[in-house]
C-alpha positions in Angstrom: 83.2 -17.6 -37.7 79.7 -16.4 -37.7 78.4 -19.4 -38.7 80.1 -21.2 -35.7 79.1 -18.7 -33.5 75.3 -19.2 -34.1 75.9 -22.9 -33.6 77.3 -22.5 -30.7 75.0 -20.0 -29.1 72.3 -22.6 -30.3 74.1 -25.1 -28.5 74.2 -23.6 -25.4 70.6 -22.7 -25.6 69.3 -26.4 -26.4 71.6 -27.2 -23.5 69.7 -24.7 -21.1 66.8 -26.4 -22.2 67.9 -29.7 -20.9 68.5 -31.1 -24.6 71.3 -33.9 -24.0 74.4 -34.0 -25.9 73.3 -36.7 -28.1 69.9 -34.5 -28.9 72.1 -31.4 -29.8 74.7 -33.1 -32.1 71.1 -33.7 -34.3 70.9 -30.2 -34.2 74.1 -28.8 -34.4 76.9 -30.2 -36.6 79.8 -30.1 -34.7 82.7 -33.0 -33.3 81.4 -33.6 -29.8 85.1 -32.5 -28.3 83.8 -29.0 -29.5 80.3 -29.4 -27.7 82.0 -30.2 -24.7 84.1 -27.1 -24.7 81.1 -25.3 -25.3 79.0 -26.7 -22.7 81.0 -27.2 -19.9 79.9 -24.3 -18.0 76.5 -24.6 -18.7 74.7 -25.6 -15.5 71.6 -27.6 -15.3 68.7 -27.1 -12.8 67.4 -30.3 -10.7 64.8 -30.9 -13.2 66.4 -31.1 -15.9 69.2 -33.1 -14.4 66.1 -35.7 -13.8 65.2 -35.3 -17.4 68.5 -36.3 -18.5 69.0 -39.4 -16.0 65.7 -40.8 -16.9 66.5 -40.3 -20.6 69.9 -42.6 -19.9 67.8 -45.0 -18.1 65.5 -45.7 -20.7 67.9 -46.3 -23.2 69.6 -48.9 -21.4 66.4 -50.4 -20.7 65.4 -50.6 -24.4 69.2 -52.2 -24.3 68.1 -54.4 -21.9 65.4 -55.5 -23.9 66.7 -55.9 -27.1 69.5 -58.4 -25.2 66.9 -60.0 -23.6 64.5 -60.6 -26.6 67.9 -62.0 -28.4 68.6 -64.4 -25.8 65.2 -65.8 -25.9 65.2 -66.0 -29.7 68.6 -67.8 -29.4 67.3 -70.2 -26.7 64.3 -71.1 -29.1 66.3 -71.8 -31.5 69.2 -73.9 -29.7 65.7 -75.9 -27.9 64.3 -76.4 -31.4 67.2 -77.7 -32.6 67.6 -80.0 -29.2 64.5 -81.5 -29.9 64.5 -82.2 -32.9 67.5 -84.6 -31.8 64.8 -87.1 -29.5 63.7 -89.8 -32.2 61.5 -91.8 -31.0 61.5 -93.5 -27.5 61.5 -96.8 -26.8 60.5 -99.3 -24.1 63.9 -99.8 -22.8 64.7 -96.3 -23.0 61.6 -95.1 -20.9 62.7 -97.8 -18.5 66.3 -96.5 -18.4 65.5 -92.9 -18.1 62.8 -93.4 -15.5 64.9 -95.5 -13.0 68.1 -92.7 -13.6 64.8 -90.3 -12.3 64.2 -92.0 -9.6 68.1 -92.1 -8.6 67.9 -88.4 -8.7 64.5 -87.7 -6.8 63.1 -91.1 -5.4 62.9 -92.0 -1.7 66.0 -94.2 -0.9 66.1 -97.3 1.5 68.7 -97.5 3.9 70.3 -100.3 6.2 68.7 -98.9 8.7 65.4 -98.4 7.1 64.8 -101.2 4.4 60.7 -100.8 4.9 60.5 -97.7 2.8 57.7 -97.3 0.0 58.2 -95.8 -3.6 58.3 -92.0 -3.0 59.1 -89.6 -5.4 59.1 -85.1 -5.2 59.1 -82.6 -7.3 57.9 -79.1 -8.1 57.8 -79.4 -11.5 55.2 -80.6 -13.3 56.5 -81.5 -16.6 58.9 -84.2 -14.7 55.8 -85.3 -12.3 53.9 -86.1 -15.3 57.0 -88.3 -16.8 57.1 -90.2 -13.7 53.6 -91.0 -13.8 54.0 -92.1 -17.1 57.1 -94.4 -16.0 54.8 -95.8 -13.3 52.0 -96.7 -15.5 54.2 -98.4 -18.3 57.2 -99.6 -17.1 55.9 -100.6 -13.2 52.7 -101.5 -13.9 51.4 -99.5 -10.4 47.9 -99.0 -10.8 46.3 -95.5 -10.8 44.4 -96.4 -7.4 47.7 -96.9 -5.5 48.9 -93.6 -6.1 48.9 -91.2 -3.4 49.3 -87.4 -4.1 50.8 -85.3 -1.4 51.0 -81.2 -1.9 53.7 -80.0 0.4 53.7 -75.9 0.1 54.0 -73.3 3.1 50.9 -72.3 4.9 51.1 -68.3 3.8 51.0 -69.6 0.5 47.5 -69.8 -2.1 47.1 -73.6 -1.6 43.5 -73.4 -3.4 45.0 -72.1 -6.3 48.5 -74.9 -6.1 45.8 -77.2 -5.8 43.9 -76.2 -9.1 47.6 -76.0 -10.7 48.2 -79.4 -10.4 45.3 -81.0 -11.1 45.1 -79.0 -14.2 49.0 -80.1 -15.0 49.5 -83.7 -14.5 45.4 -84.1 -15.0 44.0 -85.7 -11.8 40.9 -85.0 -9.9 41.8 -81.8 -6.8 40.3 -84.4 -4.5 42.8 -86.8 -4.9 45.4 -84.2 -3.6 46.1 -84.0 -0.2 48.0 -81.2 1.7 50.6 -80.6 4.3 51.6 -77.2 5.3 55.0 -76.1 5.7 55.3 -73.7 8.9 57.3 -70.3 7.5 60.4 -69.2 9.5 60.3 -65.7 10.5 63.3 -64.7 8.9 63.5 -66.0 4.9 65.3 -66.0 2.1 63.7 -68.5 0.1 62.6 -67.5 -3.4 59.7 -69.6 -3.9 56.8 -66.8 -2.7 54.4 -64.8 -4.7 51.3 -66.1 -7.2 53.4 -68.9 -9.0 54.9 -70.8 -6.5 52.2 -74.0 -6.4 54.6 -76.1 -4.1 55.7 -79.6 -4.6 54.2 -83.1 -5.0 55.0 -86.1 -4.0 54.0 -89.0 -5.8 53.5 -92.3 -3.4 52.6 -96.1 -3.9 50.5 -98.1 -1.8 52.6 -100.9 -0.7 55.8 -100.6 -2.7 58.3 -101.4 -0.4 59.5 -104.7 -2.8 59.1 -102.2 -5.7 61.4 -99.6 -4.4 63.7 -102.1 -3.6 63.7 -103.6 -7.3 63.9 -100.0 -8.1 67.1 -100.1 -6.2 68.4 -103.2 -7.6 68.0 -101.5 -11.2 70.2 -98.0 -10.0 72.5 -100.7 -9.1 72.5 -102.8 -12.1 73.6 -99.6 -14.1 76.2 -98.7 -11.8 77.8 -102.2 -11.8 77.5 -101.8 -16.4 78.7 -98.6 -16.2 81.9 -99.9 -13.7 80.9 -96.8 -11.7 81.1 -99.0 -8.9 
């Protein structure tokens, strides 16, 4: 009984302190039921209440990070893996893959509008660049027909987008033109801050007839895949 009593009166102390439970039950060797009944009307000053709080938040944020560091190894992993999968690429492939891009992203013609050029946006460099390539090996276009527009709001660094994308899909800065986007007073779009660079938009000097052979290819695989 003595021996109990000394632990509990160090209990309480510790607890005084500002020790949480987790700290005393290293200390004190007792089920935590019993520390509970022991500490329950012990009250803790504003400060140490503080203590305590900052002490939980930490630990979830080491949580936090431990999650988040085993979700990126998983995910470099799974994308190792993935790649691993692309053998190598051929002609017809490129061709294949480029026109599905262009499905996706590419300026369309319409009956009303049959007179439009190749036109293609993006903010992402990596599929910008893939393009190019598609342009330059599959097309045929010329490096001296392509335009490059940078579309990107007028609050925004367009120097440094500038500098981005030339360094990204490796062409001269002066070859880039820009066109501000007029912000909205009220907001909620995302893209703000020191990494949002804008999009590009990749255009061909006189490439009406090449859009619309463009068009005759996203047809083409429709009418093999009897999606139409």
């Amino acid at each position: 009984m003595i021996s109990k009593y000394k632990e509990k009166e160090l209990a309480i102390n510790l607890r005084k302190k500002g020790f949480s439970y987790s700290e005393i039950l290293k200390k004190v060797s007792v089920a935590k039921s019993t520390l509970s009944l022991w500490l329950r009307s012990v009250g803790l000053s504003k400060r140490q209440k503080q203590r305590l709080t900052k002490k939980k938040l930490d630990a979830m944020r080491r949580g936090w990070k431990a999650c988040h560091k085993k979700r990126l190894d998983i995910t470099k992993i799974i994308k190792s893996k993935a790649r691993s999968d692309i053998d190598k690429i051929l002609k017809r492939e490129l061709w294949l893959m480029g026109t599905m891009l262009y499905w996706a992203e590419g300026a369309k013609q319409k009956k009303w509008s049959s007179g439009v050029g190749l036109k293609f946006s993006n903010s992402d460099p990596m599929m910008i660049s893939f393009f190019l390539k598609w342009l330059k090996e599959i097309c045929l276009v010329s490096p001296k027909d392509i335009i490059y527009e940078l579309y990107i709001h007028e609050t925004a660094n367009w120097k440094n987008a500038v500098r981005y994308w030339s360094k990204n899909i490796s062409i001269s800065p002066q070859n880039i033109r820009v066109y501000f986007k007029h912000n909205k007073i009220q907001t909620k779009r995302k893209n703000t801050g020191n990494d949002y660079y804008g999009l590009i938009r990749v255009c061909v000097n006189k490439s009406t007839n090449l859009n619309r052979k463009i068009t005759g290819w996203i047809e083409g695989v429709c009418q093999h895949c009897r999606v139409v």
